[in-house]
C-alpha atoms as one frame of an Amber mdcrd trajectory, in Angstrom:
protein
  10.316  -7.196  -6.270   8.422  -6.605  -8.371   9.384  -3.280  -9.204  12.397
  -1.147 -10.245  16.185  -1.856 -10.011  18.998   0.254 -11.172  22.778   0.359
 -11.488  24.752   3.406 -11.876  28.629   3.397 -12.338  30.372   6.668 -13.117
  32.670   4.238 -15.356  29.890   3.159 -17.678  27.773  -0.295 -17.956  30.103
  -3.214 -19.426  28.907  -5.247 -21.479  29.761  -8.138 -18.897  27.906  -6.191
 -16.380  24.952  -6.859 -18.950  25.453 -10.067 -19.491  25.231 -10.983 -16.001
  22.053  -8.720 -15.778  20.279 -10.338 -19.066  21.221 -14.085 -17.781  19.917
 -13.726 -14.410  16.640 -11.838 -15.578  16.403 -14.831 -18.102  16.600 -17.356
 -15.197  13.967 -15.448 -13.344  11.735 -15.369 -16.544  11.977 -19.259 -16.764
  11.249 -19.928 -12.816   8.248 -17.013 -12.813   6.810 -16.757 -15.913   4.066
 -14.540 -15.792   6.628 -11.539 -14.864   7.803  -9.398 -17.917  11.339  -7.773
 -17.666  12.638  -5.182 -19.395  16.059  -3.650 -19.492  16.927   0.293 -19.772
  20.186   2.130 -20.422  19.139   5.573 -20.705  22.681   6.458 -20.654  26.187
   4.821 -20.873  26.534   5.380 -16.598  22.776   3.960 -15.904  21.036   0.805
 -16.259  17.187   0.272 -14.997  15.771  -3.075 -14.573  11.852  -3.606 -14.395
   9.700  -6.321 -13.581   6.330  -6.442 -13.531   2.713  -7.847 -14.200  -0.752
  -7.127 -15.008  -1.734  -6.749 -11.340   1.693  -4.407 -10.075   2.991  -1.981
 -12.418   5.908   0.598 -12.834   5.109   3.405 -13.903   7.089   6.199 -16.316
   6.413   9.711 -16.660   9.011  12.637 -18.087   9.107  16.035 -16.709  12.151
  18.392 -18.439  15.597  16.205 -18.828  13.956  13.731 -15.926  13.139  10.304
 -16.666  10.615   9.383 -13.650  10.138   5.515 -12.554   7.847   4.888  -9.533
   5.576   2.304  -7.941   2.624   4.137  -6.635  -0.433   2.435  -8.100  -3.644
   4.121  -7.787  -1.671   7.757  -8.873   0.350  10.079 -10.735   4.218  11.335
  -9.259   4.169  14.492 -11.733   2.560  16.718  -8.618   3.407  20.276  -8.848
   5.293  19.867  -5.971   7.662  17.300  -7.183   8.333  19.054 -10.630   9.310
  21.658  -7.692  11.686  19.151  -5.951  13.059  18.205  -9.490  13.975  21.789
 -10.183  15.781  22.452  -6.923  17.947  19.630  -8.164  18.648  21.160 -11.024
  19.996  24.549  -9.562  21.232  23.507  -6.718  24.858  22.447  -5.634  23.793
  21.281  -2.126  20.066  19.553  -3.650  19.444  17.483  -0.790  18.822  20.457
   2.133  16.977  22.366  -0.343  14.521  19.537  -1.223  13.844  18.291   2.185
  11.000  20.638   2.939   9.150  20.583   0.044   9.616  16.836   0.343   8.097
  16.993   3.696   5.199  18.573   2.506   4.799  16.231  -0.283   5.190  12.967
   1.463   2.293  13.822   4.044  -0.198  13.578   1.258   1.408  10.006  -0.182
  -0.657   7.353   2.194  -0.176   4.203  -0.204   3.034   2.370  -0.466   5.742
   3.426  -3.568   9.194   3.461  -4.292  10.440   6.415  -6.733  13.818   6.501
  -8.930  14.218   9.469 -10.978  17.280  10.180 -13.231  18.647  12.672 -15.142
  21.754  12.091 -17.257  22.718  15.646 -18.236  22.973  16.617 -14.865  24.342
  13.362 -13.568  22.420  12.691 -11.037  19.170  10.493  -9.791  16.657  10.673
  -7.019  14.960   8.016  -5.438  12.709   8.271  -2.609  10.134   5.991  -0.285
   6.779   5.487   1.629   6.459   6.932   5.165   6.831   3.176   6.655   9.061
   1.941   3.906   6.603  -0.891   3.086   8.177  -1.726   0.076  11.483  -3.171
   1.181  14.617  -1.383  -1.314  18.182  -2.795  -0.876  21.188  -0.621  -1.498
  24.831  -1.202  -1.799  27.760   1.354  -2.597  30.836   0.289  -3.410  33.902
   1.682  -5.120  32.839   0.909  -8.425  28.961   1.404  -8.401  25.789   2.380
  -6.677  23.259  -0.154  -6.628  19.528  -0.062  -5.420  16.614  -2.338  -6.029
  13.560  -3.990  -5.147  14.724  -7.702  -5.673  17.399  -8.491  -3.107  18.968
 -11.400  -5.472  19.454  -8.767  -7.976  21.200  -6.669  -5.814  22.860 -10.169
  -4.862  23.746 -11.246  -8.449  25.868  -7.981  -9.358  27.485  -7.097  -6.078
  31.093  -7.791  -6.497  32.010  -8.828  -2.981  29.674  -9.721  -0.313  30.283
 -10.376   3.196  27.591 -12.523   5.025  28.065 -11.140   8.989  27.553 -13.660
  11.818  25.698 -11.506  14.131  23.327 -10.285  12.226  22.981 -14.497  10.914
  22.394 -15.555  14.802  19.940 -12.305  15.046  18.437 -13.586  12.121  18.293
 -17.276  13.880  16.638 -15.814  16.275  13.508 -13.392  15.159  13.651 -14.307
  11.687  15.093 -10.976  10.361  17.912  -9.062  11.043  16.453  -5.776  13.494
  17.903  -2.611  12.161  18.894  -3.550   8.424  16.760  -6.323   6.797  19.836
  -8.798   4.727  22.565 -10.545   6.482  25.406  -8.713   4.360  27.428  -6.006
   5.438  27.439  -4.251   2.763  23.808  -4.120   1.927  21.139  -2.131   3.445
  17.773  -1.543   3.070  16.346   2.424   3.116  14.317   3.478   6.588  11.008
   4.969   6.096  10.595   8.216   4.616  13.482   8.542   2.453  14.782  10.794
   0.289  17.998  10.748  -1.636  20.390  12.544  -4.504  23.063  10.138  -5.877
  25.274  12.872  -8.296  27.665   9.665 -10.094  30.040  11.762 -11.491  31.049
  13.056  -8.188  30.286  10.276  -6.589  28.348  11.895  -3.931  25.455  10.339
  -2.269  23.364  12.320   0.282  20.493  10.415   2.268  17.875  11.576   5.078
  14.990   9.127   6.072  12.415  10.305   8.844  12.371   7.770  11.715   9.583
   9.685  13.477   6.857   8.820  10.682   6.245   5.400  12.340   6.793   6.818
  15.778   3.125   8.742  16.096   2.965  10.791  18.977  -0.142  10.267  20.698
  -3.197  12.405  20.946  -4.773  12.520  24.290  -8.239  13.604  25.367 -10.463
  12.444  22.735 -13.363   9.792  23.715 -13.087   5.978  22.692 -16.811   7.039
  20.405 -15.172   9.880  18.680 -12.153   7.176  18.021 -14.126   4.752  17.173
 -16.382   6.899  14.470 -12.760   8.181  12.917 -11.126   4.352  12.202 -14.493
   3.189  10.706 -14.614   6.184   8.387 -10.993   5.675   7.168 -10.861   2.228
   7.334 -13.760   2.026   5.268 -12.662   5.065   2.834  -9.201   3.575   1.987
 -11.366   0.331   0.897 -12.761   2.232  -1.440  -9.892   3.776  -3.151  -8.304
   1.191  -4.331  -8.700   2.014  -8.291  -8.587  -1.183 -10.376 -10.734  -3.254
 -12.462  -8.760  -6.346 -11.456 -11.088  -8.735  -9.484 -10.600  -8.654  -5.327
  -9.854 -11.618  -3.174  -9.877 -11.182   0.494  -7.293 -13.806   1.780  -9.487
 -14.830   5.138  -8.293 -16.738   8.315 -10.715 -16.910  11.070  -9.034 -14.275
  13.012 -10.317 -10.497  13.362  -7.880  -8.674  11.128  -9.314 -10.321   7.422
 -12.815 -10.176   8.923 -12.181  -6.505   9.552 -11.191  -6.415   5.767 -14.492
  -8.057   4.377 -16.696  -6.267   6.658 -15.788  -3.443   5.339 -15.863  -4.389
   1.766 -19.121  -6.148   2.242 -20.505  -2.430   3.759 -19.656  -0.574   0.693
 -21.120  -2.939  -1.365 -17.367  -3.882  -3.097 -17.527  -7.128  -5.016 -15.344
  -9.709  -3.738 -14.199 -13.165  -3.241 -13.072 -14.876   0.237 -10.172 -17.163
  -0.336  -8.609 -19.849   2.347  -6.112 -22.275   2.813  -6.063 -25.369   4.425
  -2.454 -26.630   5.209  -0.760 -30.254   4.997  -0.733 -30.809   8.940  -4.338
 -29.049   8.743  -3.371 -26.433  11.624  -5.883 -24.073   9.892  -8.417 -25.958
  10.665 -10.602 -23.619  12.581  -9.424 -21.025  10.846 -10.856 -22.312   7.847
 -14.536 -23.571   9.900 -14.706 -19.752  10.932 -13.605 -18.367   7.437 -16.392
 -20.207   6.203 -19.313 -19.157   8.469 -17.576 -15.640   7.508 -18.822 -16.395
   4.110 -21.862 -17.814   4.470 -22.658 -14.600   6.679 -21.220 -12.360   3.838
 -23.037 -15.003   1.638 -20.206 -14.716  -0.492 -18.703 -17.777  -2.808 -16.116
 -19.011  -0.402 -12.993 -21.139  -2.082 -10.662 -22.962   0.562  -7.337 -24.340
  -1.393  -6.161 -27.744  -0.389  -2.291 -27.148   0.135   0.246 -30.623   0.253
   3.714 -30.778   1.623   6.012 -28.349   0.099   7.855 -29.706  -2.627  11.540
 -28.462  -3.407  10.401 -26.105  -6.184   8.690 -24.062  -3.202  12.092 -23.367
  -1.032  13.682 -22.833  -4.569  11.606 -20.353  -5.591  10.963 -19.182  -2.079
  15.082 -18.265  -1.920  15.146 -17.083  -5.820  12.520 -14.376  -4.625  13.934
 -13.365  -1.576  17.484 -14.426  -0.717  16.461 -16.296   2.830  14.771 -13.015
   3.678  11.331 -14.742   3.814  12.344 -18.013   5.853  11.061 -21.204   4.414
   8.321 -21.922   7.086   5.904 -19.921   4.951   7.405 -21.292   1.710   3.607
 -23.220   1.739   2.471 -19.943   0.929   4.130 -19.840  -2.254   1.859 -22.706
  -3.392  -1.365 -20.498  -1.979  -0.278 -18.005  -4.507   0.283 -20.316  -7.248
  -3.427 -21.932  -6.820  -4.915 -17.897  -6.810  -2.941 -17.398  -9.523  -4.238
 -20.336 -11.484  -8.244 -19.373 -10.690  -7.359 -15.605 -11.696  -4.682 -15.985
 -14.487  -5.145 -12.191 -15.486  -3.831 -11.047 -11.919  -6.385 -10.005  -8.860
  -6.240  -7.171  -6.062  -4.746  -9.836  -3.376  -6.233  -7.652  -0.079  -5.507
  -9.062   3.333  -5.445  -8.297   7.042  -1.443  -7.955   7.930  -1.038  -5.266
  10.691  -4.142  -5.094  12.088  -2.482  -7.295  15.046  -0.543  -4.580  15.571
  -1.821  -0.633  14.559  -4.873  -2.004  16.686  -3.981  -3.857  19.298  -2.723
  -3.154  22.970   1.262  -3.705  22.697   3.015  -3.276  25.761   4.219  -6.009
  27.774   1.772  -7.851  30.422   4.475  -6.652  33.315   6.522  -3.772  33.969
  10.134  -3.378  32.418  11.966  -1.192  33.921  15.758  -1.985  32.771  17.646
  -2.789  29.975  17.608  -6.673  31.034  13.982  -6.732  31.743  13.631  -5.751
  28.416  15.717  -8.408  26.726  14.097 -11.484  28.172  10.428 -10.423  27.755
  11.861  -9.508  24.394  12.569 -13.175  23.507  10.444 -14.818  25.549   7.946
 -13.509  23.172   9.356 -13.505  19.920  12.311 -15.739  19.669  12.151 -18.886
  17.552  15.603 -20.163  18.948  17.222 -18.336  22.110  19.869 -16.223  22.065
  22.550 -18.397  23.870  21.869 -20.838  21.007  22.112 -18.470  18.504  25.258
 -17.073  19.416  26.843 -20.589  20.120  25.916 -21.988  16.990  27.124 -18.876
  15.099  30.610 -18.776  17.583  29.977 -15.332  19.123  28.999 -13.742  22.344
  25.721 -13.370  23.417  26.656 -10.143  24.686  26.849  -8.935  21.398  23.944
  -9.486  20.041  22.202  -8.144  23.315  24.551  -4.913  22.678  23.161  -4.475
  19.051  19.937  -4.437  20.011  19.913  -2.062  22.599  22.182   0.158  20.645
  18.891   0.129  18.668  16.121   0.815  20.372  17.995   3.420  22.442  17.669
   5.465  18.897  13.564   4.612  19.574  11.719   8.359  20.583  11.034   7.032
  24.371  12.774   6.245  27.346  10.222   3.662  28.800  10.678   0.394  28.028
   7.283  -1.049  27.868   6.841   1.288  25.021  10.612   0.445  23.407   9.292
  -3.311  23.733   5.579  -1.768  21.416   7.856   0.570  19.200  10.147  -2.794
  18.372   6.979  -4.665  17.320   5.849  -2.041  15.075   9.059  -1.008  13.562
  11.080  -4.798  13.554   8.156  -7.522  13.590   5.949  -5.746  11.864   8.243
  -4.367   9.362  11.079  -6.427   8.972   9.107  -9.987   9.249   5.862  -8.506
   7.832   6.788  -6.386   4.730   8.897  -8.962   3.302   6.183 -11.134   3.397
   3.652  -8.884   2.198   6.353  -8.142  -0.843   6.319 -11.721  -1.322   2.403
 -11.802  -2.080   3.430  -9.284  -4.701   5.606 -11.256  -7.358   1.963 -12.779
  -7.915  -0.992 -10.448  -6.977  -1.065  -6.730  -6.464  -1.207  -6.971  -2.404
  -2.664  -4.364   0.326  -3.868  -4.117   3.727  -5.884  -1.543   4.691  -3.810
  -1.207   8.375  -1.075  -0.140   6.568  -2.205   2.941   4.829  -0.397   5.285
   6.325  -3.223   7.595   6.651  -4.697   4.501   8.747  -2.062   3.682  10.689
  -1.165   7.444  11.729  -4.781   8.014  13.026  -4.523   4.448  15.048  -0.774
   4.772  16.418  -2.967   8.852  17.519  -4.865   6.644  19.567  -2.943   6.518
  23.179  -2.218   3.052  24.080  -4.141   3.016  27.596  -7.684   3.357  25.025
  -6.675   0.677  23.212  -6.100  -1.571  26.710  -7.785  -5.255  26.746  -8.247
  -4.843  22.831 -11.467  -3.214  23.960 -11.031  -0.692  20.730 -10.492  -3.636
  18.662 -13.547  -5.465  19.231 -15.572  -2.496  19.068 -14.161  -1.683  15.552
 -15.048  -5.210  14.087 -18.788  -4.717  15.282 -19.228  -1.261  14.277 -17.986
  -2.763  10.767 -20.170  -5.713  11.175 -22.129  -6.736  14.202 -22.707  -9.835
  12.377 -19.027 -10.707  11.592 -18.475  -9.512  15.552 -20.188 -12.545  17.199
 -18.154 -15.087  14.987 -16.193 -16.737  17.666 -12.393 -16.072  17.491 -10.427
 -18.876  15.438  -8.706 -21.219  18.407 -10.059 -19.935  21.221 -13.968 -20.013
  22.641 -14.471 -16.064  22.707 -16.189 -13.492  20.216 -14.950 -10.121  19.885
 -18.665  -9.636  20.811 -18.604 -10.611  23.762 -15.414  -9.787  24.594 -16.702
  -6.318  24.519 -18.620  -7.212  28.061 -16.396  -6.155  30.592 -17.266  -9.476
  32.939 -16.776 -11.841  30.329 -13.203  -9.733  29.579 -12.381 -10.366  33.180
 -12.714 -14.337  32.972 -11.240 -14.577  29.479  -8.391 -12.185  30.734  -7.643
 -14.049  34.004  -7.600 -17.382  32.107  -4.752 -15.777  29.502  -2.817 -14.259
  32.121  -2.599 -17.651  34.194  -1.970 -19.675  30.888   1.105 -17.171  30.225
   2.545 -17.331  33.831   3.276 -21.488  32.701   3.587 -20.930  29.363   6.766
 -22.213  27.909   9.486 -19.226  27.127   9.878 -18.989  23.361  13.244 -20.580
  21.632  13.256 -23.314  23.668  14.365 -26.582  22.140  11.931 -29.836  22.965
  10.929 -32.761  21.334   8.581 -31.745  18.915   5.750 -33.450  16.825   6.178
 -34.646  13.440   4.681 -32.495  10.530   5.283 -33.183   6.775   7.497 -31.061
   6.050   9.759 -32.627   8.696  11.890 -35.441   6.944  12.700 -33.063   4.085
  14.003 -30.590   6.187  16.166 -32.498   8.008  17.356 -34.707   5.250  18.828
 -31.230   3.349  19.925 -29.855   6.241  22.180 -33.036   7.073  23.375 -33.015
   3.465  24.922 -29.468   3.499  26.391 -29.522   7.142  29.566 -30.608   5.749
  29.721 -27.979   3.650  33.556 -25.867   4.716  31.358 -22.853   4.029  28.975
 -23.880   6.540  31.777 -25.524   9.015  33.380 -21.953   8.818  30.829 -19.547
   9.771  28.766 -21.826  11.977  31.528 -23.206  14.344  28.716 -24.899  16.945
  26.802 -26.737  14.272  28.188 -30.249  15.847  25.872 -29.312  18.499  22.553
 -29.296  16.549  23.070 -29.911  12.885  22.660 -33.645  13.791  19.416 -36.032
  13.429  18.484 -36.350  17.227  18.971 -32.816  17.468  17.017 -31.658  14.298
  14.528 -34.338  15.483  13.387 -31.905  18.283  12.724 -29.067  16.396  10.063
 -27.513  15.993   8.636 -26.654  12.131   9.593 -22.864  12.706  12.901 -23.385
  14.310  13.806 -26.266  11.266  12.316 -23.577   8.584  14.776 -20.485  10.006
  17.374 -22.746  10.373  17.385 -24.347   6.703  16.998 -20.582   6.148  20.350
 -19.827   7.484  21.615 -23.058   5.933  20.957 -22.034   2.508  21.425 -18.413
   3.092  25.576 -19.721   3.411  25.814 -22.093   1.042  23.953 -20.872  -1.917
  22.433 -24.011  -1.856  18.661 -25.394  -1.023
């Protein structure tokens, strides 16, 4: 969301059906109201649902008895190799098999992010299709009465008959902040992998699906020099910059980290107009992003605005969960109110560009010691990325541990490797990157247009190319910043003392290096639960979580809450453990 949503049902559309539809799109309208909605039947079996603003469109086109809704931005879907998919459907009884090639061929050329829904109500049937990395999340749902795919996971929500909230994939959720392998906490609803294609044919009731797991798995292309690397990334990096068609205006959201720098550097080379924009947050931890933003500026001499945020007020986590059902957890609701202030200096909608993913398509990724098992792989895996640990997880959701350890190996075993050092790299690319990231990134887009030049896929082919030994000690990374901008290069790194400058001297690498590594030997394991800091967010949390923990829905699919849905417990947690787990609150109650 925003974007296209449809529900088909061999039986036809009741009118209650579109009653529920037209009061929940009304409710959105009133909470978001620079979104217009419109409602389609194009037949009795089909109903479309758009939203959409100045900044993020859908787009129709019509090609024979086709009616063709997609979300690619910058171009048209009537190729001559689609109107070639869209005949094969039309002739053949087994579509799917017979589309896949020319699909193939077709999706190679597609770099940007889209979502596609075609339908065709003589021959009963619709398509729908996605980007390589699936970067804009679509949930699905068939049951025995309808099919049901969409872009906005409440709508999906709102009409689904019977829903089934799962405790594993709740505690997994507790745990990362997203559910690895799927995306929602339901059962019955999924969200489509990467590289989709599909043929629902509602009169049969047949729905065929392939998706293309190796797109985000690059196989890497050895031999080539770091320069001749180097020279390629700068090129494309700088070339995918430039496409980005629109006459809206362009704010660079800028932290004082490399991957936004990377952004305006490359902006400011090819002379594209735009404005750096900052936040400062309510317990000021962006400080120093915001003192290096601003040098970034005044280097760029650009007009540099940094946006006072307060403490969240309810209408952020209400909006926050009307957008995305829990599936953005309410530590970044601030960001909501980020969005808000944009949207006030740039009521007629902006090209929102950020960094997101350059942490990862650029970086070095495997683990800073050898796994060599299954278990090694599990604690380095939450050491690193879990907000609360897995026995806690399980206990306060009443299952085993061992079954959410099962679940995720049962996942990446389906990863294209056998090493786990690169299992642990795959898993931040395709789960942290994707699950965490794109919600957030879809987010962004209920307000702004929003892209990140790492995430072109014709960017993020030619860096996951790169073999991961070249891109060791980040030493690619740095070097890519100062061939953007040497200027931007010797900024020092936001929170730490370093440059990527002069982290391109391999002495000075050493030092920093040694210093990291010795930090992260008695560095506390993530999850753990301490006495933590106040913030301001703090006494809200806890005050709503205390209020709902008598909730029977709660008492019945959290069975351990006695053990840490009480003040001295919520008292020691941190802001991102209290934000997931308000998350998880709300997600079973219905409630925030």
């Amino acid at each position: 969301m925003p974007g296209i949503n449809c529900l088909i049902s061999a039986q036809g559309i009741t009118q209650q059906t579109q009653n529920t539809i037209d009061n929940y799109l009304q409710r959105l309208e009133a909470i978001f109201p620079h979104l217009q909605f419109t409602k389609l039947i194009p037949c009795r079996e089909v109903l479309i649902s758009i939203s959409q603003h100045r900044g993020y469109r859908v787009y129709t086109e019509k090609y024979r008895g086709w009616q063709i809704f997609h979300e690619l931005q910058d171009n048209s879907f009537l190729t001559q190799a689609f109107q070639d998919i869209l005949e094969q459907a039309e002739i053949s009884q087994n579509p799917l098999s017979n589309m896949q090639n020319r699909w193939n061929s077709e999706l190679k050329e597609i770099n940007a992010s889209f979502f596609l829904f075609a339908v065709n109500p003589e021959l009963h049937k619709i398509i729908l299709a996605n980007d390589a990395l699936a970067r804009l999340p679509i949930y699905y749902t068939k049951q025995k009465e309808y099919f049901l795919l969409g872009r906005d996971i409440s709508f999906v929500k709102a009409i689904s008959n019977q829903l089934t909230l799962d405790p594993l994939f709740l505690a997994l959720y507790l745990s990362l902040t997203y559910v690895p392998a799927r995306g929602t906490f339901y059962r019955e609803i999924d969200t489509l992998a990467g590289g989709t294609l599909g043929v629902y044919d509602w009169l049969n009731d047949e729905l065929q699906i392939s998706s293309r797991q190796e797109l985000r798995f690059i196989e890497p292309l050895f031999g080539r020099s770091h320069k001749k690397w180097l020279a390629e990334l700068v090129e494309t990096f700088t070339a995918i910059c430039v496409s980005y068609r629109t006459e809206l205006p362009k704010v660079v959201s800028l932290s004082g980290g490399m991957d936004s720098r990377c952004v305006a550097g490359a902006l400011q080379s090819k002379n594209i107009d735009f404005t750096p924009i900052s936040f400062l947050d309510a317990n000021q931890d962006a400080q120093d992003d915001v003192l290096i933003a601003v040098q970034t500026a005044e280097l760029l001499k650009k007009t540099h605005r940094v946006l006072q945020l307060s403490p969240c007020a309810p209408e952020h986590y209400e909006k926050l969960f009307s957008l995305k059902a829990g599936l953005n957890y309410f530590s970044v609701a601030m960001f909501l109110q980020y969005l808000e202030m944009i949207l006030a200096l740039y009521p007629e909608s902006a090209l929102f560009l950020t960094g997101d993913g350059g942490d990862k398509v650029m970086r070095y990724l495997l683990p800073d010691k050898q796994l060599t098992d299954e278990k090694q792989w599990l604690n380095y895996w939450y050491s690193q990325n879990a907000v609360f640990s897995p026995k806690a997880s399980a206990e306060l959701f009443g299952i085993q541990q061992k079954a959410m350890e099962e679940y995720l190996l049962n996942h990446i075993s389906t990863y294209p490797t056998k090493d786990y050092n690169y299992k642990y790299a795959f898993a931040l690319l395709a789960e942290r990157s994707a699950r965490w990231a794109f919600e957030g990134e879809d987010r962004n887009r209920y307000y702004f247009r929003s892209e990140t030049p790492f995430l072109d896929y014709q960017f993020f082919r030619l860096a996951m190319q790169i073999p991961m030994e070249q891109k060791k000690d980040n030493l690619l990374y740095y070097s890519f910043l100062s061939a953007l901008s040497p200027a931007l290069a010797k900024l020092r790194y936001a929170h730490h003392q370093w440059s990527p400058a002069k982290m391109r001297n391999p002495f000075y690498r050493y030092l920093v290096n040694k210093t990291r590594n010795f930090r992260i030997q008695y560095r506390q394991p993530q999850g753990k639960i301490n006495s933590q800091p106040k913030f301001a967010e703090q006494e809200y949390l806890i005050t709503r979580i205390l209020k709902q923990s008598e909730n029977p829905l709660l008492q019945d699919l959290m069975p351990g809450a006695k053990n840490i849905l009480n003040l001295p417990a919520l008292q020691k947690l941190s802001s991102n453990q209290l934000g997931t787990l308000y998350t998880c609150v709300s997600v079973i109650t219905g409630i925030v």
